[in-house]
C-alpha positions in Angstrom: -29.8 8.1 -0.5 -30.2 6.3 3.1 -27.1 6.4 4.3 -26.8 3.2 7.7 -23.9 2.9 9.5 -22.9 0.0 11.5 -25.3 -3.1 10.2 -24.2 -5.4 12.1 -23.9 -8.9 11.1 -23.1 -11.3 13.7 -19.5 -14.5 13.1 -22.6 -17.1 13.0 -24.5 -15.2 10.6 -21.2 -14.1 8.3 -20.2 -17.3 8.3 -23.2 -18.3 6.3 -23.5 -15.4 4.4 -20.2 -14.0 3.4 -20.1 -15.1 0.0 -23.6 -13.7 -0.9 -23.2 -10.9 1.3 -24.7 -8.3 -0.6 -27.9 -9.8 -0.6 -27.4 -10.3 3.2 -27.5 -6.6 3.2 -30.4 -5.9 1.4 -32.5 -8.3 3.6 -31.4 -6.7 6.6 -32.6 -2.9 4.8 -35.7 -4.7 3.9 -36.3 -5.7 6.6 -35.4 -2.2 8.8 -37.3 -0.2 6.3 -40.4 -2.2 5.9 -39.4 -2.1 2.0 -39.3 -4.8 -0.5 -36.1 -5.2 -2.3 -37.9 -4.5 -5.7 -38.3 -0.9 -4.2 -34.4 -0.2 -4.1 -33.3 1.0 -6.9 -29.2 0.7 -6.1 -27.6 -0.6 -3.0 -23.8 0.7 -2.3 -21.6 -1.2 0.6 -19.2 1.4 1.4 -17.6 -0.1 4.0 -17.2 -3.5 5.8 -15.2 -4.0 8.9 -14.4 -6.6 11.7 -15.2 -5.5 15.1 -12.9 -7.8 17.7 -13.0 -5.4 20.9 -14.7 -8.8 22.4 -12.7 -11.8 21.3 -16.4 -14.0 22.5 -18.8 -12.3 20.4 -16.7 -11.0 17.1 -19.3 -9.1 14.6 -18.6 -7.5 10.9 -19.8 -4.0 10.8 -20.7 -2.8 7.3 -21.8 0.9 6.1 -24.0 1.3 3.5 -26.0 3.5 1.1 -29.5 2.8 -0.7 -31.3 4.7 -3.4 -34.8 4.2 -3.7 -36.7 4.2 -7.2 -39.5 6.4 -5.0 -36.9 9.4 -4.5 -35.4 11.6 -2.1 -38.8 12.6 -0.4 -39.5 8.7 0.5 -36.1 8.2 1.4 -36.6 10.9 4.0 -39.7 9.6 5.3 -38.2 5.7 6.0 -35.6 7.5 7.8 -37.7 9.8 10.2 -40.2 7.2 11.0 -36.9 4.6 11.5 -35.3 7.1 13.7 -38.6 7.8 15.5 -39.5 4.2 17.1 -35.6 4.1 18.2 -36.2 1.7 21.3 -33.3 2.4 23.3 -30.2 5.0 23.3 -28.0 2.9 22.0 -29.8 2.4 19.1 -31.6 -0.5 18.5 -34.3 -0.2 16.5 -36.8 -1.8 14.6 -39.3 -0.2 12.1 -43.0 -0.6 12.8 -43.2 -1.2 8.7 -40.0 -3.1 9.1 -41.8 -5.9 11.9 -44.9 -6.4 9.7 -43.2 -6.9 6.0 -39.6 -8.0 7.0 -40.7 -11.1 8.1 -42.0 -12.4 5.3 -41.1 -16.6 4.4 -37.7 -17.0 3.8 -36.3 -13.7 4.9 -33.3 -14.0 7.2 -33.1 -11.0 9.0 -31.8 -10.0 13.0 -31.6 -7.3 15.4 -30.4 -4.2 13.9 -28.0 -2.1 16.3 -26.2 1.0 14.2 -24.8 4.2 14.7 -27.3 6.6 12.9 -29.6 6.7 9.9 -29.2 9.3 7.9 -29.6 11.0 4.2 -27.0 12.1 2.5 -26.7 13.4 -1.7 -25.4 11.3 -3.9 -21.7 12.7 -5.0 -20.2 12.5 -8.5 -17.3 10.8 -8.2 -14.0 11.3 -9.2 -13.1 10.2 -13.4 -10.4 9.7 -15.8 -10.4 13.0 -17.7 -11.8 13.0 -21.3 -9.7 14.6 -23.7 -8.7 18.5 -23.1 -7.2 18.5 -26.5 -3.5 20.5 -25.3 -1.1 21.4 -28.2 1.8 20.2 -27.1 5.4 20.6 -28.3 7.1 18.3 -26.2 6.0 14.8 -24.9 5.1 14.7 -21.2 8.1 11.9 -19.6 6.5 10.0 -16.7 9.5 8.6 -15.2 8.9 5.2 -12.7 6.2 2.5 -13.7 5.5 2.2 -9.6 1.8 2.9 -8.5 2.5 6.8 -8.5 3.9 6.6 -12.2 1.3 4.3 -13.6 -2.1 6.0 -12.5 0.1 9.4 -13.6 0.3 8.1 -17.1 -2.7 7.0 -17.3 -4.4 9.7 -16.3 -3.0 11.9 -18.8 -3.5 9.0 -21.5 -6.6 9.5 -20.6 -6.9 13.3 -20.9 -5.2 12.7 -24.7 -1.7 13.6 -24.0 0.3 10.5 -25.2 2.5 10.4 -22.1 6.2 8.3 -22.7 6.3 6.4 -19.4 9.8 4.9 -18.5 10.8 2.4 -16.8 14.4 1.1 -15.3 13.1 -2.4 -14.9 10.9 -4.8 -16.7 7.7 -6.0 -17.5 5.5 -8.5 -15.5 6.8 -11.9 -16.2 10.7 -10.7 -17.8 10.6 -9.9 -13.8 9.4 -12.4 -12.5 11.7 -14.6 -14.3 14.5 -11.9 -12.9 13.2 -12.4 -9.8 13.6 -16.2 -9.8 17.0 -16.4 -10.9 18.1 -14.4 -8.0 16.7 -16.9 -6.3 18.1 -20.3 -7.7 20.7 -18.9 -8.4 21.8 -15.7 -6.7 22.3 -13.9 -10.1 20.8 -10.3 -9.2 19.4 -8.0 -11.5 20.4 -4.7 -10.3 17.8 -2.7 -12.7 15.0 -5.7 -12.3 13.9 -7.3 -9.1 11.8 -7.3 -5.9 12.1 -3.2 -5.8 12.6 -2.2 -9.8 9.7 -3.6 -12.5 6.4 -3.0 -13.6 4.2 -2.1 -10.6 7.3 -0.9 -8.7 7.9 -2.2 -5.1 4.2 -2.9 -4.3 4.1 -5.5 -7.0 5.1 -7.4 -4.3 4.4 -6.7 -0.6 0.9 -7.9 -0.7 -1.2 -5.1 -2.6 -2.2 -3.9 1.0 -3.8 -1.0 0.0 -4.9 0.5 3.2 -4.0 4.1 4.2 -4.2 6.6 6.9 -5.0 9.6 4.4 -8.1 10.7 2.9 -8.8 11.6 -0.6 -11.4 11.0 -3.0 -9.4 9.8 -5.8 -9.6 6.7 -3.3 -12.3 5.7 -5.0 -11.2 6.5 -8.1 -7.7 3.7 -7.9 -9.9 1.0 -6.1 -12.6 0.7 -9.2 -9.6 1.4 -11.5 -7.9 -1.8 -9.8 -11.6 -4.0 -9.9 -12.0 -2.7 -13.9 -8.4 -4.1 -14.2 -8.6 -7.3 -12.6 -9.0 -7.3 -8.6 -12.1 -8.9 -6.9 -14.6 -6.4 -6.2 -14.6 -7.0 -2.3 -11.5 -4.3 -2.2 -14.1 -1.5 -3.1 -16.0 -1.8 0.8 -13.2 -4.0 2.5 -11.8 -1.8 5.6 -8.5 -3.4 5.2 -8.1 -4.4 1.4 -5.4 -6.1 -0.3 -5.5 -8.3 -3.9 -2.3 -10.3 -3.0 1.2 -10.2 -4.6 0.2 -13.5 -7.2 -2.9 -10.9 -9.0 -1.0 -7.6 -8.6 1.1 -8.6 -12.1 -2.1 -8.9 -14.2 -3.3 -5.6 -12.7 -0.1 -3.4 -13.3 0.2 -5.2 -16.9 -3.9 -4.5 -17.6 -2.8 -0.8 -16.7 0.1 -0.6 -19.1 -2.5 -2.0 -21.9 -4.8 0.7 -21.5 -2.2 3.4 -21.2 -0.9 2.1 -24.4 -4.8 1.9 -25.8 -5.3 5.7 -25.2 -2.2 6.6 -27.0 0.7 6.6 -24.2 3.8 4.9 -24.8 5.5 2.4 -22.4 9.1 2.0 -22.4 10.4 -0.9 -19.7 14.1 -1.4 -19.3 14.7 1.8 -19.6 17.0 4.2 -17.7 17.0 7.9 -16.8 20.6 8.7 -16.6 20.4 12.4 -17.0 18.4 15.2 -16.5 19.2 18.5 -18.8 18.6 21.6 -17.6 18.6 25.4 -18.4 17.8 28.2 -16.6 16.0 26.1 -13.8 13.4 24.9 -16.2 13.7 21.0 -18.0 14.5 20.7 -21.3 15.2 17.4 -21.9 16.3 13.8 -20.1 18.7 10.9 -21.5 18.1 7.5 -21.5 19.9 4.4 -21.8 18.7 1.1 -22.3 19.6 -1.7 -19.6 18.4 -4.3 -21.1 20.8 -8.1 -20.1 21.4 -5.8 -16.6 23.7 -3.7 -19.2 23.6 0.2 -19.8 23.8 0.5 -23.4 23.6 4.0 -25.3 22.0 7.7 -24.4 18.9 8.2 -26.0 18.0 12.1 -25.6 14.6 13.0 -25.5 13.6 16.5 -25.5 10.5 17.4 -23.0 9.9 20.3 -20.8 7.7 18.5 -18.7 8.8 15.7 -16.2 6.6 13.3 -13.7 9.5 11.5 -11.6 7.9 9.1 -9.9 10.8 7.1 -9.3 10.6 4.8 -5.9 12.7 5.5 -2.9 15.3 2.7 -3.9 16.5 4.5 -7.0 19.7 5.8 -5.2 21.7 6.2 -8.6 19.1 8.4 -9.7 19.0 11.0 -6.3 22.8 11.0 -6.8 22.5 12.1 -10.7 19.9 14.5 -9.2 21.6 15.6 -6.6 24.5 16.7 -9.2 21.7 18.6 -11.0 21.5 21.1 -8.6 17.7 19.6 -7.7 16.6 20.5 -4.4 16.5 17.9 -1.7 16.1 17.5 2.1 16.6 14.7 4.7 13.5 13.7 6.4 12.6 11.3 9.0 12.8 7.4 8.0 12.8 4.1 9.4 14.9 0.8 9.6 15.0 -2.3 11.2 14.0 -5.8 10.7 10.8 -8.4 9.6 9.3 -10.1 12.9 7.7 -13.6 12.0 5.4 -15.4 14.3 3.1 -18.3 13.7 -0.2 -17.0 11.7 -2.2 -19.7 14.2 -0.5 -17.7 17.2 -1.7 -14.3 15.1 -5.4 -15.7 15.0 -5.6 -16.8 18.5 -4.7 -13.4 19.7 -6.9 -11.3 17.3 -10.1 -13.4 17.1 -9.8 -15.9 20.3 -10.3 -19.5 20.1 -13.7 -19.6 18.1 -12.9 -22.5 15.5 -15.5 -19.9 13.6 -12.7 -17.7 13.2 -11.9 -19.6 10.4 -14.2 -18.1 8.0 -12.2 -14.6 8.7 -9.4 -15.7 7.5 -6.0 -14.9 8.5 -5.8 -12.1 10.9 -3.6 -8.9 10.8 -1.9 -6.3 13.1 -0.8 -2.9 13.4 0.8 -1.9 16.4 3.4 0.9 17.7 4.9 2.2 21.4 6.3 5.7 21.9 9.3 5.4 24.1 10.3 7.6 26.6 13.7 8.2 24.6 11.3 9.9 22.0 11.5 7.2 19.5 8.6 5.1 18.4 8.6 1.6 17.3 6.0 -0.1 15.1 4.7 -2.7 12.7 4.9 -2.1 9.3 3.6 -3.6 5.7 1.9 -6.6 8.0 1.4 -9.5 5.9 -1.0 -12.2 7.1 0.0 -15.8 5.8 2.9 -14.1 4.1 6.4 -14.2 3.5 9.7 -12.7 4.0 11.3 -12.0 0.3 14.6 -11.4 -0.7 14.4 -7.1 -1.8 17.8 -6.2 -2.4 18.7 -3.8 -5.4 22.1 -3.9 -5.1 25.0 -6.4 -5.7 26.8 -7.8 -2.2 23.4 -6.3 -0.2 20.5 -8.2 2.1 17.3 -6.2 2.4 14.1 -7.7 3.7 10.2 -6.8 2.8 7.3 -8.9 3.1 4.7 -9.9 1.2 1.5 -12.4 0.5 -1.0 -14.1 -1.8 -4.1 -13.4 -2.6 -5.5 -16.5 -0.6 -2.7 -15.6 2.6 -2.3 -18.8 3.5 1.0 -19.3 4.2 2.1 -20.5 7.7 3.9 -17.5 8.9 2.6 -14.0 9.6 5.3 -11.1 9.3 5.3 -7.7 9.6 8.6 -4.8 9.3 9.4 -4.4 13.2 10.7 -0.8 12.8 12.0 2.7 14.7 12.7 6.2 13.6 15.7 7.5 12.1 16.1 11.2 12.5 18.0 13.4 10.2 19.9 14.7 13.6 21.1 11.0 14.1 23.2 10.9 10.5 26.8 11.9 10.9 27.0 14.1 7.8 25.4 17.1 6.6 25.1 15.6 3.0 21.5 15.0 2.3 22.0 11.6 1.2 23.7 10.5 4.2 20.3 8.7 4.9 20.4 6.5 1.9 24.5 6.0 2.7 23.1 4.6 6.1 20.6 2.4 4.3 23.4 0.9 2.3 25.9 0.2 5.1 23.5 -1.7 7.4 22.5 -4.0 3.6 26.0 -4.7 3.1 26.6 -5.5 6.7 23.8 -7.5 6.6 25.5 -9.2 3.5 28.7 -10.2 5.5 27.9 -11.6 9.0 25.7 -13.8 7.2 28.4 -15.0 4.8 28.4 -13.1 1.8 26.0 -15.6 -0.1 23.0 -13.4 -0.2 21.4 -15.1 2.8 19.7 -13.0 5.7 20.8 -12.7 9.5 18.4 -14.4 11.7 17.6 -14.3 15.4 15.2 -15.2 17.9 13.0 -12.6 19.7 14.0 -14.6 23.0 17.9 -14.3 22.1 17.7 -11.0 21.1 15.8 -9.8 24.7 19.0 -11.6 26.2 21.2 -10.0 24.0 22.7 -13.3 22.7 23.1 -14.4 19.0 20.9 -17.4 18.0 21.8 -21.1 17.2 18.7 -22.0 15.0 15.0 -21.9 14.7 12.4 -23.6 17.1 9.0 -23.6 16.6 9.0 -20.6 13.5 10.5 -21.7 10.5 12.1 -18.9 8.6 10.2 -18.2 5.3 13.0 -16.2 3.9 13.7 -17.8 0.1 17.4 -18.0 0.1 17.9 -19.1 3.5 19.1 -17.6 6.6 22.1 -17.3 9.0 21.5 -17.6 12.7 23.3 -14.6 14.3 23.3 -11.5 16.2 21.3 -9.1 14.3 22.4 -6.2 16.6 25.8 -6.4 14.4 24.4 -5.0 10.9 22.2 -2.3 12.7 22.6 1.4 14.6 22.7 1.0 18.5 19.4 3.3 18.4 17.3 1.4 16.3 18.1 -1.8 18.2 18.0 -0.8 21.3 14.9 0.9 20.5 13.2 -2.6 19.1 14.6 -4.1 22.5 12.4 -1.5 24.7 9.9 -2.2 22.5 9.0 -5.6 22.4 7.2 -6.5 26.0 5.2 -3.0 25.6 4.0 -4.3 22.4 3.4 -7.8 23.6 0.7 -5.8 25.9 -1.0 -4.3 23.0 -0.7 -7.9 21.1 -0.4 -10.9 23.4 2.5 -13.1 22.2 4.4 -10.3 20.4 7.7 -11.5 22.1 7.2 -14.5 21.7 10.6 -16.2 22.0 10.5 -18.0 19.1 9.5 -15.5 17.1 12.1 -14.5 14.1 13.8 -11.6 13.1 15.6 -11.7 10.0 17.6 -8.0 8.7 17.4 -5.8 7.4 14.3 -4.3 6.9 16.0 -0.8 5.0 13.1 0.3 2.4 10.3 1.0 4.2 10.4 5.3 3.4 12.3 7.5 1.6 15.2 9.1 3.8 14.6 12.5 1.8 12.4 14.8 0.3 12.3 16.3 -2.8 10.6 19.3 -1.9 7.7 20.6 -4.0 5.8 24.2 -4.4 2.5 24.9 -4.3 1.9 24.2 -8.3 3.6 20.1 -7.3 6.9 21.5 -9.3 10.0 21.3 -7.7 11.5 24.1 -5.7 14.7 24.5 -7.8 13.0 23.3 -11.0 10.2 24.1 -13.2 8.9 21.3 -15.1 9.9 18.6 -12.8 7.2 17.3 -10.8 8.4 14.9 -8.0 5.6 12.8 -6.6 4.9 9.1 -4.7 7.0 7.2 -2.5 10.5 8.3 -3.6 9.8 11.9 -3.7 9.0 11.6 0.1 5.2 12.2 -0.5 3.9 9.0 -0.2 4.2 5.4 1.5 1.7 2.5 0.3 -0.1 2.0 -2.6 -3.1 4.0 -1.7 -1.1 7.6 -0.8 1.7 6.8 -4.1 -1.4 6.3 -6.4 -3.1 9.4 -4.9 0.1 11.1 -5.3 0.7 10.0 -8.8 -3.0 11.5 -9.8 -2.3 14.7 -8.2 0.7 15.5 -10.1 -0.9 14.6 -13.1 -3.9 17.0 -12.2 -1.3 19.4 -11.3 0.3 19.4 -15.0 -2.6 19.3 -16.7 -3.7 22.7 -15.0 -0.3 24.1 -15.3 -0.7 23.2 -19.3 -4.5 25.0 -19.5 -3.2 28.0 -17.5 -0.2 28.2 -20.0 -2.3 27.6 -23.2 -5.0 30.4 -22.2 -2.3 32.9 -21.3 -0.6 32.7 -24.4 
């Protein structure tokens, strides 16, 4: 395959293109190459990206990938003779082939600048297993129906091993229904809201599903997301997301297949206990909690457990932690969700261009390393978005963000975070982290009066370390209203001193950052597991064979992208742990 790196395609150019932009593509190749489009045999964009180092002359990079139906040796000789007439040592180019048949009526095509073309082999990529046909005695409990647990299930649903996937809270539209009470009517669901249901937390924070890791399996969860509903643009995008009002059908299309392929699905359903003996599992209970009510144990017996279980399952780290299961603190974060006008966003990321607009609205992510050795940065960024109300727990306030497919919304918000190190928690226990969590939410809860609405306060106030009167020129988008306050009062010193230092270093980084009118709202609490529960080298658990801790909760994970990942990997991890077992006996 040619591998070309950096097309360029210029705003003017996009703007007319964008929604065709494949065949944009294949021009420009044509066109490079000398070819005619009836010679390429498949056409791969692995990449598109929005270059806005220079606010006056914004370009979309894409990478791509061509196979030829002339093969390999052909390939080869487009790219030496390309490479060849290079006219400059930056790279711009143009083909001698390319000049005399790329111009040919009606063939839009420009001035090619890239990185390098090269060949590369076309890889197999990563698949769902076909079936490996394990004896097994005991069904394999997947426990957590968040990104980790789902593509666990239904890999080994896949593979043919008829996984029982559990899950505390409930399906697609039982939540959202849960999730709309609390707001009319400030009737929580402790088992079934923003943070517990089908699709776990990420149902709704946007479907942002970039990462800083690397893995193959990438691949892998983006086309399973396309095959399941999401528009096909996630599979080159640089910063993809499907948007918090598609994410339901996704996680719901999941659950079919895993079902299809022989797994079972259990929502409203509880793991209450984990049963033990000599270090290895032997069997879990379960209790239904269905009507927000724990009803009776159910005991299923299963030497084999996924717990994928997201980081807001505190009830469940304390049931662990009586189990003797191995845990550590780790470094978190807290803090609280920064709004600022999206138009304000725009004007800073893309300049004034009224071009812009075909880009959509724009993003950030920023972070400062202060010289107290704390950092503070951006987090889960949602463009057009809104604040949502994320508490798990009765008399609480937690924040998280999220937005819709089309990210429209007025506002853009982002966490505004800093570290939390284990040295700063007063107590050697190893869930003082999540005890600190759950003071600054039920703090949060009081100063702003115990009704489930979120403290609020200007950037500007906040600088001058005075509490706030009302909103100016940002309008809150949190759903159950706010109270203006001081938000230092629900929050460690460190954390908001620490935003404090922060905000006119960031403002460098992203002009209008502290802008005065900008709105905090508190707490922002879930953004990453406070512990770990540590793994060996097999993705067991130190203190525990036949537990497999994986995703977001576990402390191995934080996004979509690395809990997915994660969630694959344990389910690799059993499955070879299952063959080894089989051929040895």
């Amino acid at each position: 395959m040619i591998d070309v790196s950096s097309l360029t395609c210029s705003l003017q150019t996009y703007k007319r293109w964008h929604a065709d932009e494949k065949r944009w593509v294949i021009q420009q190749l044509c066109a490079m190459f000398g070819i005619s489009d009836h010679e390429i045999d498949n056409c791969l964009i692995i990449r598109k990206s929005l270059d806005a180092r220079h606010k006056g002359a914004l370009t979309m990079l894409y990478h791509v990938r061509i196979a030829l139906k002339q093969g390999a040796a052909y390939e080869q000789q487009l790219i030496d003779t390309y490479n060849k007439n290079q006219t400059d040592a930056k790279g711009t180019a143009h083909s001698t082939r390319g000049n005399k048949k790329g111009a040919r009526k009606g063939l839009h095509h420009e001035k090619v600048s890239y990185a390098r073309v090269t060949y590369c082999e076309a890889k197999p990529a990563p698949q769902f297993p076909a079936s490996c046909n394990l004896s097994l005695t005991s069904p394999i409990v997947v426990v957590g129906a968040g990104c980790a647990g789902l593509f666990a299930a239904l890999y080994l649903a896949h593979a043919g091993l008829k996984p029982l996937l559990i899950e505390r809270g409930e399906s697609a539209s039982a939540r959202m229904h849960s999730i709309q009470d609390f707001i009319a009517h400030k009737k929580l669901n402790a088992n079934s809201n923003i943070q517990f249901g089908i699709g776990g937390a990420g149902t709704f924070s946007d479907g942002k599903l970039g990462t800083g890791t690397k893995s193959p399996l990438h691949k892998l969860i983006l086309e399973t997301f396309v095959r399941m509903g999401a528009p096909e643009h996630i599979l080159w995008d640089a910063k993809p997301h499907i948007g918090s009002d598609i994410l339901p059908r996704i996680v719901t299309n999941m659950v079919k297949e895993i079902e299809e392929f022989g797994g079972e699905v259990r929502f409203s359903t509880l793991m209450t206990r984990l049963e033990l003996k000599n270090k290895q599992v032997t069997g879990i209970w379960l209790s239904s909690t269905a009507n927000d009510t724990l009803h009776s144990e159910e005991h299923i017996a299963t030497n084999h457990v996924i717990l994928a279980t997201g980081h807001s399952a505190r009830d469940t780290y304390i049931m662990l932690q009586r189990a003797g299961i191995y845990m550590e603190k780790k470094t978190f974060a807290m803090g609280v969700r920064i709004e600022h006008l999206q138009t304000a966003i725009n004007a800073a990321q893309y300049g004034s261009n009224p071009a812009t607009k075909i880009l959509g609205a724009a993003d950030y992510k920023i972070a400062c390393h202060l010289g107290s050795r704390r950092s503070a940065f951006s987090f889960c960024m949602c463009p057009g978005g809104y604040v949502v109300a994320a508490t798990s727990e009765k008399h609480a306030v937690v924040t998280n963000g999220m937005s819709l497919s089309t990210r429209e919304g007025a506002n853009a918000n982002a966490g505004f975070l800093a570290n939390v190190f284990p040295e700063d928690l007063d107590s050697a226990d190893v869930l003082a982290g999540l005890k600190l969590q759950e003071e600054c939410e039920q703090k949060a809860y009081t100063i702003a009066g115990e009704t489930y609405q979120a403290p609020a306060q200007l950037v500007g106030d906040f600088l001058q370390h005075r509490a706030s009167t009302g909103a100016r020129s940002v309008t809150p988008t949190y759903p159950l209203g706010v109270t203006w306050t001081d938000i230092t009062l629900c929050l460690p010193n460190y954390i908001t001193q620490t935003l404090r230092e922060a905000l006119p270093e960031l403002d460098k980084k992203l002009h209008g950052f502290n802008c005065e009118d900008a709105v905090l709202t508190g707490v922002e609490t879930r953004s990453s597991s406070p512990l770990r529960l540590t793994r060996s080298e097999t993705l067991e658990s130190l203190s525990t064979k036949g537990l497999m801790p994986c995703g977001e909760g576990a402390g191995y994970a934080g996004g979509i992208m690395s809990a997915a990942t994660d969630g694959l990997r344990a389910a690799q991890a059993l499955i070879q742990l299952l063959t080894s077992s089989t051929l040895s006996d």
